[in-house]
N, C-alpha and C positions, 0 to 999 in steps of 0.2 A: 455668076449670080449666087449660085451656092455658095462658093466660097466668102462672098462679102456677107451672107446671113451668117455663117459659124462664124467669122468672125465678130461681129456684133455682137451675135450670142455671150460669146467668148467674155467681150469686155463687160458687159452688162454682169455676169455672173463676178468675174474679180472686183468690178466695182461695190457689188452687193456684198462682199468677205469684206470688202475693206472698210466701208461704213458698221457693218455690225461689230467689229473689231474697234471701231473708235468710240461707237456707246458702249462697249463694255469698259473699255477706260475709263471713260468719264464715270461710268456708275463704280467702281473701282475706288477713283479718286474721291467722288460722295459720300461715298460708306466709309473710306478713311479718314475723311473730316468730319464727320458727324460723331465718328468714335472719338475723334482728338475733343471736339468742340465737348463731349458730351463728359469727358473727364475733368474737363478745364470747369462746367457750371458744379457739377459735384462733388468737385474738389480731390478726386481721386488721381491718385500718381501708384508708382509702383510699389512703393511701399505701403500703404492702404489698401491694393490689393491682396497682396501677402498677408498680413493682419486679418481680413476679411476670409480668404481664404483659412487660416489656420481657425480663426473662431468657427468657420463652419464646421471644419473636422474636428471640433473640438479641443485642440491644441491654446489656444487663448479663450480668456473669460471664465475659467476654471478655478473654485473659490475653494480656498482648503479650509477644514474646518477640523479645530484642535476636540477631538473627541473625548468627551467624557466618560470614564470608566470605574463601575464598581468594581473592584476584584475580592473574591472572599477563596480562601483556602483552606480543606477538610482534609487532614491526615490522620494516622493512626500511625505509632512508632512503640516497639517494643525495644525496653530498656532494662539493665539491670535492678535500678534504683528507681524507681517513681519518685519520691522527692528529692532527691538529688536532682535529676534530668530537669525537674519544672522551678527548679533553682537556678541551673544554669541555659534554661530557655529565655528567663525573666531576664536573667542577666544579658544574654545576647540581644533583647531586644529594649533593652535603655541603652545598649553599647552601637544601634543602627538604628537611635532616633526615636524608638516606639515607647511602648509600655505595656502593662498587662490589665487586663480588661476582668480579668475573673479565671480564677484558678482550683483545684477543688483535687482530693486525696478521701480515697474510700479502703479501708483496710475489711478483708473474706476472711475471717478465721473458720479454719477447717481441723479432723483430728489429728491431723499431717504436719498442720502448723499454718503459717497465716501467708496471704496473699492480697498485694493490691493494683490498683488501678486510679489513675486518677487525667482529669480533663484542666487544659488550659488554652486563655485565646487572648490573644494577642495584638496591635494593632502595631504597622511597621510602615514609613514612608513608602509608597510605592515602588518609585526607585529602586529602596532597599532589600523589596521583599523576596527577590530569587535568589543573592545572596545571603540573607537572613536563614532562608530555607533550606542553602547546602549545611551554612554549620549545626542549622538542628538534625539535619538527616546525618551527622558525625555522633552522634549521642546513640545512636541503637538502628536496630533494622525498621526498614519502613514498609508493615504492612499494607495499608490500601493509604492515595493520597486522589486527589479532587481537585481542579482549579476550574471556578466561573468569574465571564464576569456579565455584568448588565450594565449595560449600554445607556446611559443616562442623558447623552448630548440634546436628546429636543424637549424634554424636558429643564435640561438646563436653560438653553436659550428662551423657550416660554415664558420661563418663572424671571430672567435679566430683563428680559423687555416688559414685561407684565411689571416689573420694579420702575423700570426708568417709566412708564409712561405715570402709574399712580406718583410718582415726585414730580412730577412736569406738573401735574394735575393740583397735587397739591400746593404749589406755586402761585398756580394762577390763584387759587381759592383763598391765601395770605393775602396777594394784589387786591382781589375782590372784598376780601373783608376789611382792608384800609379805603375801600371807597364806599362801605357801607356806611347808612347814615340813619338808621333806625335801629330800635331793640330789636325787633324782630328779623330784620336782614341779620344784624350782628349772631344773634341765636342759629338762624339757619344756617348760616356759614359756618359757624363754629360746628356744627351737629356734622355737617358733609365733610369737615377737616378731620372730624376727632373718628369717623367711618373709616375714611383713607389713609391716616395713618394705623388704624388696625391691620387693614390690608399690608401696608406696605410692612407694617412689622411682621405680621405671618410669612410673607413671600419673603421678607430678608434672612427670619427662622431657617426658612427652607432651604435658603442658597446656601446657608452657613453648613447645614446640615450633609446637603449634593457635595461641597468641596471637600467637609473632614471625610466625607464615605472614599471622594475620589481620589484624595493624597495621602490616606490611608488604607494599606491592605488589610483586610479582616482574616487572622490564620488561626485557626482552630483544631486543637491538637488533642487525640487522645492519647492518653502514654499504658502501656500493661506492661507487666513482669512475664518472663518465660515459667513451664509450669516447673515447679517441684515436688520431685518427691523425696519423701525424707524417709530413711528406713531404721529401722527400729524393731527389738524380738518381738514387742505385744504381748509382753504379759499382763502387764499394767487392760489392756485391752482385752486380752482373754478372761482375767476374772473378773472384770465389770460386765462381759456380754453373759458367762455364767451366771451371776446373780442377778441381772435382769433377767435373764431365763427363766429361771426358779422361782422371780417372784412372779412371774408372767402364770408359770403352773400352776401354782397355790391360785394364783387369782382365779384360773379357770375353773379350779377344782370348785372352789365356796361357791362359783357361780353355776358348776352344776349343779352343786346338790342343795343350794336354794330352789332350781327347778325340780327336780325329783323327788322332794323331800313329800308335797302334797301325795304325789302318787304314792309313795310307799306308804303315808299315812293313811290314805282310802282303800289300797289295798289288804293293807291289814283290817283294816277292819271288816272290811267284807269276807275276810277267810275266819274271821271271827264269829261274824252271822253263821258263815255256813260248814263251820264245825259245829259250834249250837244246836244247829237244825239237824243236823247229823246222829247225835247224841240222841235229841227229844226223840226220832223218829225210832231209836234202835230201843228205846223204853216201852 
């Protein structure tokens, strides 16, 4: 009797594995067509996952954007020549596209003899302008040099789209005033046309202005001389500082004795009184 109970038992329990072993198939089998069915309404395949995936890591959907850049350059170059060197600076930069913007020569005369310095700037393709910069830095030593730039790109794009929408704009407002049919329609149309194109002419100013700054480098150069000294006896120098000497003494002199001249006058006369009184009393 026992042994017909375990046995029972027995089947009852492999039965019970065997059935929960068959709904997990089936729920297996569910879940793998629900994923098929659910790629097929979505239109997803393997290749749309890949895509999807990279947009998430950031890998696609990635917009480049050609940046706008001021560049201005601040040197200082010591040369033998100051106009020589701002001659063949001008010359290098009509020989790489540019031109020269303002140029400028300042002569120091000293007792020594004379000395100058002078400033120029420059405007050179972009492109051009590191190559530009090595043949100026052939001209003499390069004291202190400076490179910025400013960053102009959302500015740029503001000022393009802020353009295209006032021409859209203006467009319509043409369309609009061929369908006007009053003086007064015609006048106000004309008034909102003749507004928009101010604008758009200010903001085309402007682009024009963002482009020569960005395909043009601004280099700005000061040029000096090394010091000299010039030697010489100094005679010529010893008897000009003697006779300003000299006349420096005389001057001090006549200024003293315009001050002391009162006192020796009042003192005199007070030893004038009082030998006087001297006198009367010895009578």
């Amino acid at each position: 009797m026992k042994k017909t109970y375990l046995l029972c038992a027995l089947m009852l329990l492999v039965s019970a594995v065997v059935v929960s072993g068959c709904m997990s198939l089936d729920k297996d089998a569910d879940s793998l067509s629900y994923t098929s069915n659910e790629k097929a309404v979505y239109g997803y395949d393997s290749a749309t996952e890949d895509s999807v995936r990279q947009a998430s890591s950031g890998g696609a959907g990635t917009v480049s954007v050609d940046r706008k850049t001021i560049t201005t350059v601040d040197m200082t170059l010591e040369v033998d020549e100051v106009p020589a060197a701002i001659e063949q600076i001008s010359t290098s930069a009509r020989a790489f596209g540019g031109y020269v913007s303002g140029s400028s020569i300042y002569v120091h005369t000293y007792d020594s003899g004379t000395w100058k310095d002078g400033y120029i700037t420059v405007r050179v393709p972009e492109a051009e302008h590191p190559l530009f910069l090595e043949e100026v830095e052939k001209l003499g030593e390069v004291t202190s040099r400076s490179v910025s730039g400013q960053d102009v790109t959302e500015e740029y794009i503001d000022v393009t789209a802020r353009l295209e929408n006032l021409k859209r704009q203006e467009q319509r407002l043409y369309e609009v005033l061929n369908m006007s049919r009053t003086v007064e329609e015609v006048l106000s149309v004309e008034k909102e046309i003749e507004r928009v194109r101010g604008e758009i002419d200010s903001l085309t100013g402007r682009l024009t202005y963002l482009n020569d700054r960005v395909e043009f480098s601004t280099i700005s150069i000061r040029l000096t001389e090394p010091d000299r000294v010039i030697y010489s006896w100094g005679l010529g120098n010893a008897v000009s500082e003697s006779a300003r000497g000299f006349i420096s003494m005389v001057n001090a002199l006549i200024i003293l004795a315009g001050y002391l001249l009162p006192i020796v006058i009042l003192l005199t006369a007070l030893g004038g009184v009082f030998i006087g009184i001297r006198r009367i009393a010895r009578r």
